[in-house]
N, C-alpha and C positions, 0 to 999 in steps of 0.2 A: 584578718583571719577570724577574729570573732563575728562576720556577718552570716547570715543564713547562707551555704551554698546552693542558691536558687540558679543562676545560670551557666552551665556547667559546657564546657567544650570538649570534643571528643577527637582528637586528632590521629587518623587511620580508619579508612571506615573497611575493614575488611571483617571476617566473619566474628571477631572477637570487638572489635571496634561497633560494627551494627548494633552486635548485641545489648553492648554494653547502653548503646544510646538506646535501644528500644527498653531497656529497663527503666533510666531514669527520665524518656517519654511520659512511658506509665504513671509514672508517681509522679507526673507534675513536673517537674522540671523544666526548666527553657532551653533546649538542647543545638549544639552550635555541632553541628559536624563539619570535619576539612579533612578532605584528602585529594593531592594530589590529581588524582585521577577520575576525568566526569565520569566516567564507566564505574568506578566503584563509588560515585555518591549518588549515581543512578540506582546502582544494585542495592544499595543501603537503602532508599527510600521506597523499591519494590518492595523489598523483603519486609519491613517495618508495614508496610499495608496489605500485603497477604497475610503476616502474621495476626497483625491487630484485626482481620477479616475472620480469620480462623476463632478468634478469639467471640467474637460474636456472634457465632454461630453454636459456637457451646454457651453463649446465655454468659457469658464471663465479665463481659463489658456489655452498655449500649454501644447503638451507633453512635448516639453523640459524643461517650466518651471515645470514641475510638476516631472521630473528628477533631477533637480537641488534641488528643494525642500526635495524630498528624501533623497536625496545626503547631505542635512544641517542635518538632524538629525541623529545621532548615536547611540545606548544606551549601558549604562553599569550600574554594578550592586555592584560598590563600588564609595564612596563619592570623593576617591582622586580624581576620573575621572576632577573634577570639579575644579582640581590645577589651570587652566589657564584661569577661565570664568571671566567675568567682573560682572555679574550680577549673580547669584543663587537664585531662588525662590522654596521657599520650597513648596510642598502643600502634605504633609503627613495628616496621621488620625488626627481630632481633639482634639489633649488632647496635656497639659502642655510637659509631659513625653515625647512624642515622637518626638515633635517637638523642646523641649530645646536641647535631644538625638543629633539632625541633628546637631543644632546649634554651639551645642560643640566642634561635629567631623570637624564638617567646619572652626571655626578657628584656627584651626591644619593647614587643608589643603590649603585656599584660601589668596590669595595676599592681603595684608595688603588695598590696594584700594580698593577691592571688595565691590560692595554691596549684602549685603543678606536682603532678600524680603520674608515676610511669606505671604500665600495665605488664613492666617485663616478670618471668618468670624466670630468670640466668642469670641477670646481670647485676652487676652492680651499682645499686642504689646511691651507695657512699660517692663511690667512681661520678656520677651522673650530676649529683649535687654539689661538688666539689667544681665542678665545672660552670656550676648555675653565679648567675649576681648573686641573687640572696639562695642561697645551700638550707636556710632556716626553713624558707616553704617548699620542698621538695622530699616527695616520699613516695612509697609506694604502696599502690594499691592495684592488687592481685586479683579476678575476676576468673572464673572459672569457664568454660567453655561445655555447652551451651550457657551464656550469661543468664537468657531471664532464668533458665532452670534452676541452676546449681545455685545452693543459696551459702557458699561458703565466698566471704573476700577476705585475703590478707594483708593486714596492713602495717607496712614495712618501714620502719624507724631506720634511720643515720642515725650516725654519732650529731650528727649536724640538724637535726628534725628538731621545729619547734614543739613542744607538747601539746599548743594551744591548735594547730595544725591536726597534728594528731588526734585530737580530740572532733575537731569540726568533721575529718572523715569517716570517722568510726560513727558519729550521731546519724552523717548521711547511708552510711551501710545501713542502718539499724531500720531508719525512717523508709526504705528501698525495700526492706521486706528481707534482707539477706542478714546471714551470722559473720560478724568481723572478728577473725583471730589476731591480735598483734605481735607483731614475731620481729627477731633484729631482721641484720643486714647478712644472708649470707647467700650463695645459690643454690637455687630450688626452694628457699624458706622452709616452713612446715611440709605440705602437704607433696608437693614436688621434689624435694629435698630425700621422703623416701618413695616415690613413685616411680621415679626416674633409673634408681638403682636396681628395682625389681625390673622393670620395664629391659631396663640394660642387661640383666643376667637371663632371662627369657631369650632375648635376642640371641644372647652368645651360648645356650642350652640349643638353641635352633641352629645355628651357627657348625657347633661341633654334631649337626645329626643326630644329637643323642635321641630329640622325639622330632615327630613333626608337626608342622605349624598347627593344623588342627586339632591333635593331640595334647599340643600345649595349653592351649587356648580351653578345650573342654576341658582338662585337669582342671583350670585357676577356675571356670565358673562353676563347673558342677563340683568341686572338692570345698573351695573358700565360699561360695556365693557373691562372686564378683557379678558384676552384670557386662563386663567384655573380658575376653582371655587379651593376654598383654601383646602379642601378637598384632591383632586387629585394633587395640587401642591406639600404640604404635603409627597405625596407618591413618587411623584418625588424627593424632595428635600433629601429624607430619615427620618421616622418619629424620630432615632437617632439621626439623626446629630439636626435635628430642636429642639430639648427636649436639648442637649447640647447647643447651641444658648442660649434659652430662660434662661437655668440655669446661664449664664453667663450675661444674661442682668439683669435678677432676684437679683442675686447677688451685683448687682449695683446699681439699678434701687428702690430696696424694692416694684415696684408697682404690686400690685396682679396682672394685666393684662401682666406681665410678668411670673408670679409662673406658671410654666409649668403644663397646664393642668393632670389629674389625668390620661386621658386614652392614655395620648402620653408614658407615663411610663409604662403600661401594656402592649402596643404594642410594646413599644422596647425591655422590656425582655422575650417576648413571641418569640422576632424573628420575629416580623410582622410590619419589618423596611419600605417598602412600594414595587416599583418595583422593588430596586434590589434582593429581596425574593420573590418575588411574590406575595406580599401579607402585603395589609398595611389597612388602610379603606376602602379602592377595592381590589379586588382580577384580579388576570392578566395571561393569558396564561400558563405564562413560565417568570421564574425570568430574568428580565432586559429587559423585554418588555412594551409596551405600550397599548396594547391590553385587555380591563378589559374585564371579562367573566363574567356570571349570578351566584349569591350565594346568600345564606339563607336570605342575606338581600335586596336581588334585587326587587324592585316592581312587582309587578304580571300585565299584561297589565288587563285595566280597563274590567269591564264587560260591555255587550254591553248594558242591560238596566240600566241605572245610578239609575235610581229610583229618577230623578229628577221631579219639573213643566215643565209644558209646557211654554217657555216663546216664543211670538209671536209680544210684543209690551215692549218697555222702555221710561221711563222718567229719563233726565238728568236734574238737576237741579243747574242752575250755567248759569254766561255769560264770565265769563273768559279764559285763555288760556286751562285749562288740560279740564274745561267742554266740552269747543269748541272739543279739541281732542274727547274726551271719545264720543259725541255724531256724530262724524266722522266717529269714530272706528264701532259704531252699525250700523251704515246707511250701511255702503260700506259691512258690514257684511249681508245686505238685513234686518234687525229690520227697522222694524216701529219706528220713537222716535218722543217724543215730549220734545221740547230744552225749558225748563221755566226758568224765571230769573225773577227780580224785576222789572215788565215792559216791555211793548210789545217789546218797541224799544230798551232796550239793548237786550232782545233775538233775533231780526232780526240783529243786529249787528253782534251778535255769530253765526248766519247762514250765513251771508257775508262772514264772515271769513273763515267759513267752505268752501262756494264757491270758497275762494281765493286758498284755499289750495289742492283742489281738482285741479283746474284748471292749478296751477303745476305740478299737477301729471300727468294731460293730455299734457301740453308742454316738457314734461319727458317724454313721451312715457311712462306711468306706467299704464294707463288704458286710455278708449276711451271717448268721448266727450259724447256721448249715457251712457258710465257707470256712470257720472259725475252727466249728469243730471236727471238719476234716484234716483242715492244717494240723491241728493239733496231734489228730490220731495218726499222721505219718512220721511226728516224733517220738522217737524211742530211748529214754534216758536210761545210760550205764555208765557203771564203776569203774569200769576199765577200759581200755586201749583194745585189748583183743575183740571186743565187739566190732573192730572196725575190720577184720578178716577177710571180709566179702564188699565193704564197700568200692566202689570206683571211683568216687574223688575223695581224700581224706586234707580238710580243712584245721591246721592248727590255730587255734588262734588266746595261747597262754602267755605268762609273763615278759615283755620283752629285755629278757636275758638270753642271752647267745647260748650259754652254758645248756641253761636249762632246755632251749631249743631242740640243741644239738642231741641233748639225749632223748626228744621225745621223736625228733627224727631218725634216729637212732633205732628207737622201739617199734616205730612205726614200720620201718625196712624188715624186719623180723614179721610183724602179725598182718602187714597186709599183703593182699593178693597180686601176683605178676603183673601188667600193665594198670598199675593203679595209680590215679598223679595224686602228687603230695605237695600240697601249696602252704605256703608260709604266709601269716598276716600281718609279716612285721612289717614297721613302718620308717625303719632305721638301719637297721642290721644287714648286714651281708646275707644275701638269701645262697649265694654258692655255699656259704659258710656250714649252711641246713644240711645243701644237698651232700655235699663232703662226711657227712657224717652217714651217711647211708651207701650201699653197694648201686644203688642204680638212679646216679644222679642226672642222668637225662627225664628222670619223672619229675622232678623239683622246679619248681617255679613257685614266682611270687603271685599273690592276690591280694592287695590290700585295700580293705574296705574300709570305708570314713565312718566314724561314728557321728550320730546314731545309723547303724547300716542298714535297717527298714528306710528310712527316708532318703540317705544320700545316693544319688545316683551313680557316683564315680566307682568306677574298681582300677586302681592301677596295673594291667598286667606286668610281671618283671620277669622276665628271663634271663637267664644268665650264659657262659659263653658255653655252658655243656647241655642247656633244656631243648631237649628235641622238640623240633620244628609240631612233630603230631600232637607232643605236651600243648605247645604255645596254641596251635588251633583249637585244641577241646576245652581249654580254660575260654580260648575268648567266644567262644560256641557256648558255652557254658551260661559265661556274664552274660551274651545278651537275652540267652532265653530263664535269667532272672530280672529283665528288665533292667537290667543296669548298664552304663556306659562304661564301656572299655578302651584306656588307654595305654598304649605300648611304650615300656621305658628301657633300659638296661640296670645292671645289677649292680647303681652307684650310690651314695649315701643322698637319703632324703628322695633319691626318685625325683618327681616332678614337682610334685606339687610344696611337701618339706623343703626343700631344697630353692625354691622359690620365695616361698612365706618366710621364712623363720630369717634369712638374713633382713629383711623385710622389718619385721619383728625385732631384732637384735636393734638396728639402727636404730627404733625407733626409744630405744630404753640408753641409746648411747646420749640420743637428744634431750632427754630427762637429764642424762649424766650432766650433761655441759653446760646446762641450765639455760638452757635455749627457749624449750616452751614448758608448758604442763601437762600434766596428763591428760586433764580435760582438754585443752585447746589442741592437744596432738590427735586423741582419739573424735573430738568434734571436725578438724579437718578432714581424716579423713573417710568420714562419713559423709559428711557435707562437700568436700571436694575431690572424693575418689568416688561416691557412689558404693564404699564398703557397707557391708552389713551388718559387720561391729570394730570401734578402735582397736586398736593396735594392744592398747592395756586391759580394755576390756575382754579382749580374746586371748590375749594371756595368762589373766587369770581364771577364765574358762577352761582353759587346757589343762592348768596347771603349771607351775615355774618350776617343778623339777623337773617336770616329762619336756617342758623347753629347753632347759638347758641341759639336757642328757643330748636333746638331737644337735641343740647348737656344737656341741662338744664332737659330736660324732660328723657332726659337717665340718669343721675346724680341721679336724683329725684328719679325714681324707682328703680335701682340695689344700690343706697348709697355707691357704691365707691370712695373713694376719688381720683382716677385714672381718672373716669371721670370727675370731675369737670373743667369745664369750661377754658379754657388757658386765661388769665386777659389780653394779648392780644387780645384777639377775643374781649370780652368784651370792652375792651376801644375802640377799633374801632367802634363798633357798637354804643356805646354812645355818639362818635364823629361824627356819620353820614354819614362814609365811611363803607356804604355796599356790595360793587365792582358795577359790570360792569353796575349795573343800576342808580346806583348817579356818575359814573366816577371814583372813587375810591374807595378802598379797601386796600386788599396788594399790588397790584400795582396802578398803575393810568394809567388810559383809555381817549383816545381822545372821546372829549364831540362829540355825535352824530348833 
């Protein structure tokens, strides 16, 4: 174990298996592939020369590195090939059977030194080693899928792993150009471990009708900045292999947010494992493509008369940051608004800001100095609620407390005019709750806009079981001639997108509890192996740990899962007054501004 891993075997050459030898091609390596099947060490040696073609053409490599590359990989189609590797990584189908299968045959074949490496993301490690002659060289290492891309590997310790093992793979991650997290034995490890269960709660969101697939899908990328809705990652990942995952964390875990949804089971023994069938929750060209094509459950493009109100003027109500946005959002949209708050002078404050913010956009070159100050001149800042008399949409968006809600929908029923809708921006709270307080709760619906709401594109429409059908079409008539995308939910706690993240989020502070990983190794997976655009800790302490655990609690409260309840972590933070970045601490600590 202490020798340089220079020639490395890759057993399974299918799309994670390729990959894997096209990475440690590149960097040198003497690479041994075996599978089974001439067709897939055929397809493995196309792919690895289109790539490395591709590669040359961008100036990224010469030809002759991209000769020499070639030149590292060889492939055959029985295990002994693997008599002289240093390292052998397995990445066969996911199941016990096939990969103990490997394991057996290999230490028949492989040098007493050797280390073997499974590529599984489910299984057990411990289970696998336990089975092996020597249990000491047997660990796992996790590779991410596209391999050369993703530059996150996890590498996964037994009780049984030697350290000296451990250490040779972790040098080889490093020397590969990739980041190595070390994490024990459990399933899904770090970065799968909470991928899997967002992934699974998507599913059974989809499942129960509450949105629809595409609905879902824009929530998670345009609300969080994912770069796939869980949906279509799903069908990438294989909706098999992911139903395996989930059994295996299930298994472990007992928590229902792991008991693999009901319709991932229908879909896999249907054959409707995702792209590489063609056909998973989207339907797609031609199997093992990326290309989704229109079917029975495809939206129909909108009609052209929505059968909405005419809306021509809005009142925002609120002086704070998302009001300021939302009353941003209508101006530059060409709406008339009128900006009300408690007092003349904090609503001319929230139009200051609004000027501030605008006037960035004109040092951006994003619009003209002329477009600025016309936005500007169709906001009208007032002290009171009655100026909103004559508007046609009236946008609340104050404190989120119910109470305090309730009475401003309350006020509002009173000062504004007959067919006027009345949207809530809460992002938690019961929106019938709003409408209930008013005489004509078919004007009541939800709007909730993501902060900063100049730049996010999401609006969550929510209706609830009394918003008339005219309400629902002038709000989303509305959204898109503010540019923003609109997606339809019902009137449950969290909506889409909450209700997705935040258990997401919870687990993720459960895994700190158990002393599983770090914060940094949790938040660097999954960036480096989800493709997120901020960790898990780091986006909690952006939000804020009491504004999380106010929604944890309020998701707890309506679905009564004990999976949601609250990580006692979060909690003692917030009772200690570490709410991140805006008191200085949280899960980490922040230089005092």
């Amino acid at each position: 174990m202490d020798t340089p891993l220079h020639t490395i075997a890759v057993v399974g050459l299918g799309t994670m298996g390729t990959g894997i030898a096209e990475v440690l091609a590149r960097a040198g390596r003497e690479v041994i592939g075996i599978d089974i099947s001439d067709a897939a060490a055929r397809q493995a040696v196309t792919a690895l020369e289109a790539s490395t073609a591709r590669a040359v053409e961008r100036e990224r490599i010469t030809e002759e590195e991209r000769r020499n590359t070639l030149a590292r990989f060889r492939t055959f189609s029985d295990l002994q090939a693997a008599a002289d590797a240093d390292l052998v990584i397995e990445v066969v189908s996911e199941s016990y059977e096939a990969k103990q299968q490997v394991f057996r045959a290999l230490d028949a074949v492989v040098r007493p030194d050797a280390i073997l490496a499974t590529g599984t993301n489910a299984l057990s490690v411990t289970r696998l080693a336990a089975d092996s002659e020597h249990p000491e060289r047997v660990l796992g290492l996790h590779f991410f899928n596209p391999a050369p891309a993703m530059k996150l590997v996890e590498v996964v310790s037994s009780v049984l792993t030697a350290p000296a093992a451990v250490e040779a793979v972790t040098t080889l991650a490093r020397e590969l150009g990739k980041e190595p997290v070390a994490v024990g034995d459990r399933p899904g490890f770090v970065a799968d471990g909470l991928l899997f269960g967002y992934l699974n709660q998507a599913a059974a969101m989809y499942e129960a009708k509450y949105a629809s697939r595409e609905d879902i899908d824009a929530a998670m990328k345009l609300g969080c900045g994912l770069p796939m809705g869980p949906l279509a990652l799903l069908d990438l990942i294989g909706i098999d292999t992911a139903r395996t995952v989930l059994d295996a964390m299930y298994s472990e875990s007992r928590d229902r947010l792991h008991a693999p949804a009901p319709i991932l089971k229908q879909l896999s023994e249907a054959g409707l494992t995702g792209r590489k069938t063609g056909r998973g929750f989207y339907t797609y060209a031609a199997p093992g493509t990326s290309d989704v094509v229109p079917d029975a459950l495809t939206p129909q493009p909108a009609a052209e008369a929505a059968g909405g109100r005419e809306v021509r003027s809005v009142g925002v109500a609120g002086s704070g940051t998302m009001a300021s946005g939302i009353a941003e959002v209508f101006a530059k949209a060409g709406y008339d608004v009128v900006l009300a708050a408690r007092g003349l002078e904090k609503a001319e404050t929230a139009k200051s800001r609004i000027a501030k913010s605008l006037s960035r956009s004109v040092d951006k070159g994003r619009m003209t100095a002329e477009a600025r100050d016309e936005t500007l001149a169709r906001i009208t800042p007032a002290g009171t609620l009655d100026a909103f008399a004559d508007v046609d949409l009236a946008v609340e968006a104050v404190a989120e407390d119910l109470e305090i809600k309730q009475q401003l929908f309350a006020t509002l029923d009173k000062i504004c005019k007959a067919g006027a809708v009345l949207a809530t921006t809460t992002s938690s709270l019961p929106v019938v709750a709003c409408a209930r307080a008013t005489s004509r709760p078919q004007d009541v619906i939800g709007m909730h806009f993501f902060n900063p709401a100049p730049a996010m594109k999401l609006v969550e429409v929510v209706r609830t079981v009394l918003t008339s059908d005219e309400v629902h079409a002038t709000v989303r008539e509305v959204t898109t001639k503010i540019r923003k995308h609109p997606v339809d939910c019902g009137d449950r706690a969290g909506f889409i997108v909450n209700a997705l993240l935040f258990p997401y989020l919870n687990n993720a502070i459960k895994m700190v509890e158990a002393h599983y990983a770090t914060l940094d190794d949790i938040d660097a997976a999954m960036k480096l192996g989800g493709g997120y655009p901020m960790g898990p800790f780091e986006l909690l302490d952006v939000v804020g740990l009491d504004v999380s655990l106010a929604i944890e609690k309020v998701l707890h409260r309506e679905f009564r899962d004990p999976g949601l309840a609250p990580a006692p972590l979060l909690e003692h933070l917030v009772a200690a007054g570490c709410l991140g970045r805006k008191t200085g601490r949280g899960f980490r600590e922040y230089a005092r501004r």
